[in-house]
BADRENLO-593052 format. One line per 3 residues: number of its first residue (from 0); their letters; for each residue x, y, z of N, C-alpha, C. Coordinates in steps of 0.2 Angstrom, whole numbers. Layout:
<gulos>
NUM	A	X,Y,Z,X,Y,Z,X,Y,Z; ...
</gulos>
This chain:
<gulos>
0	XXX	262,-78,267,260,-78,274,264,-84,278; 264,-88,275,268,-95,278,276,-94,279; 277,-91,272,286,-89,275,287,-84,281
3	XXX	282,-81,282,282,-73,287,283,-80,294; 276,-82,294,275,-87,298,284,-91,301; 284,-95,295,292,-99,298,298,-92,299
6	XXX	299,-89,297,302,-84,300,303,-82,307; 297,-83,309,293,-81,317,298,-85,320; 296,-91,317,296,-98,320,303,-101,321
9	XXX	307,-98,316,315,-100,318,320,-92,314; 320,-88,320,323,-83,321,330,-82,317; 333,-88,319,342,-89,320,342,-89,312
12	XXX	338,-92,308,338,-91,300,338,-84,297; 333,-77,300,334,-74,298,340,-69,300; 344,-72,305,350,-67,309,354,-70,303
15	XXX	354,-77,302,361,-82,299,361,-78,290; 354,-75,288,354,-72,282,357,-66,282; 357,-63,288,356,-56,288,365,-56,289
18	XXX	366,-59,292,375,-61,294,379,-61,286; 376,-65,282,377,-69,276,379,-62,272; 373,-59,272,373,-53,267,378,-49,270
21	XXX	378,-47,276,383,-44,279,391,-43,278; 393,-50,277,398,-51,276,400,-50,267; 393,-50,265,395,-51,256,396,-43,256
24	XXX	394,-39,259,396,-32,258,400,-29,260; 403,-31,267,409,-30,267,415,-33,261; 415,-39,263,420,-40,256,418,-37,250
27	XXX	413,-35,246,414,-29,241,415,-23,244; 416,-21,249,421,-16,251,428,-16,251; 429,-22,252,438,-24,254,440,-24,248
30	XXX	436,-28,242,436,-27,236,438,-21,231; 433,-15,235,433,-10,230,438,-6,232; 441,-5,239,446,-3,242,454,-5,237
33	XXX	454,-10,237,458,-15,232,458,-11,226; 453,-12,221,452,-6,216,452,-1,215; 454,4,221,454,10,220,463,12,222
36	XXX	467,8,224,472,6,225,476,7,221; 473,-1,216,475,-2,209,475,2,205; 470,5,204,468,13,200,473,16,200
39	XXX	471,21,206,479,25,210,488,22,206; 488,17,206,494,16,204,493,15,198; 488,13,194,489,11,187,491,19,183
42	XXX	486,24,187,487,31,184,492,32,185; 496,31,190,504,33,193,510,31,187; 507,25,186,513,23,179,512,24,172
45	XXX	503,26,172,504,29,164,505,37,164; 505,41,170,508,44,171,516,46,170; 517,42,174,526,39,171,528,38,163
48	XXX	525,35,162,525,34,155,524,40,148; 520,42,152,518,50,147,525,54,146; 526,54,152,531,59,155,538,56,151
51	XXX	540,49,151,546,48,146,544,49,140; 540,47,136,538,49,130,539,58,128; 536,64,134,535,67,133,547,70,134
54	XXX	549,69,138,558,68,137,560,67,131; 556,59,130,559,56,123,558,64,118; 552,65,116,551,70,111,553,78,110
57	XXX	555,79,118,559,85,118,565,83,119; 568,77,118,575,76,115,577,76,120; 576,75,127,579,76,135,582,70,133
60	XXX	580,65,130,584,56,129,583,55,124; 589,49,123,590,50,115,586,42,116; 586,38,109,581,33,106,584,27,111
63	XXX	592,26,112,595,22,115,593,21,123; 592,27,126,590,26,132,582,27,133; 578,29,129,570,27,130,568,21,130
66	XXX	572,18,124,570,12,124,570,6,127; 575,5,133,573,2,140,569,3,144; 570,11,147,567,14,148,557,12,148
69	XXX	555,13,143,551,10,138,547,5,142; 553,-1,141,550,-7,141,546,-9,147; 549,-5,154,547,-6,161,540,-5,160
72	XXX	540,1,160,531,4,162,527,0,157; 529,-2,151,522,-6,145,523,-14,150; 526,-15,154,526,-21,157,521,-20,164
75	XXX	521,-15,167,519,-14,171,512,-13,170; 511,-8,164,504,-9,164,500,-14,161; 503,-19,157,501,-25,157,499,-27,164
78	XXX	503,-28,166,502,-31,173,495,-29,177; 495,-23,176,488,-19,180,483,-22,177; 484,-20,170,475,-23,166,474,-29,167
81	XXX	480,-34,169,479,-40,171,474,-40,177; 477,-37,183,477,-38,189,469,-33,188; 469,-27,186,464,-24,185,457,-23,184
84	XXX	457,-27,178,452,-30,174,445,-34,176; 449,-39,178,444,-42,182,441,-40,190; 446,-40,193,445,-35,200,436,-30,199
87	XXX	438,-26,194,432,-23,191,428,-24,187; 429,-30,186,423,-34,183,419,-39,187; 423,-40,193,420,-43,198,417,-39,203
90	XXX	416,-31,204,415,-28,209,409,-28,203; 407,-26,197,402,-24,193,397,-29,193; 399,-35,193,393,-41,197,391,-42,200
93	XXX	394,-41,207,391,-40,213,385,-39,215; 382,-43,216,372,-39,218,373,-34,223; 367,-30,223,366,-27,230,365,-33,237
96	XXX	367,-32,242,365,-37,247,359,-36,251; 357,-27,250,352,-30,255,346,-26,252; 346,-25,243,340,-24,240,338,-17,241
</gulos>
């Protein structure tokens, strides 16, 4: 009853709360935006990837030329799980902000 009370009592607290959460929900929006982005492209390059392997083995390229070939995309998607990872492991901590 006393917290209701001071609540009454000093309004701009609970605007200043309510802004506070506000904002944390939009940025795990900005955030998850970001992640689906990420996504998008990560699929795009192991797609890529599938697809020389799949040349490679129906002989469209010989060993010589997969093998640079090769090395872009397994860099790339390094890169992604880098950048991926925690991105998604930051939006999966995220509290609810307004319960």
């Amino acid at each position: 009853m006393e917290q209701v009370l001071a609540l009454l009592q000093h309004p701009e607290r609970l605007q200043q709360e309510y802004e506070q959460r506000l904002n944390r929900l939009q940025q795990a929006h900005a955030s998850h935006t970001d992640t689906d982005v990420l996504e998008k492209q990560h699929q795009h390059l192991k797609q890529g990837k599938s697809r020389l392997i799949d040349s490679y083995t129906e002989g469209l390229i010989d060993k010589s030329d997969f093998d640079p070939k090769m090395a872009q995309p397994i860099a790339n998607l390094s890169n992604f799980n880098f950048r991926l990872i925690p991105l998604a492991n930051k939006m999966q901590a995220k509290p609810n902000c307004f319960w």
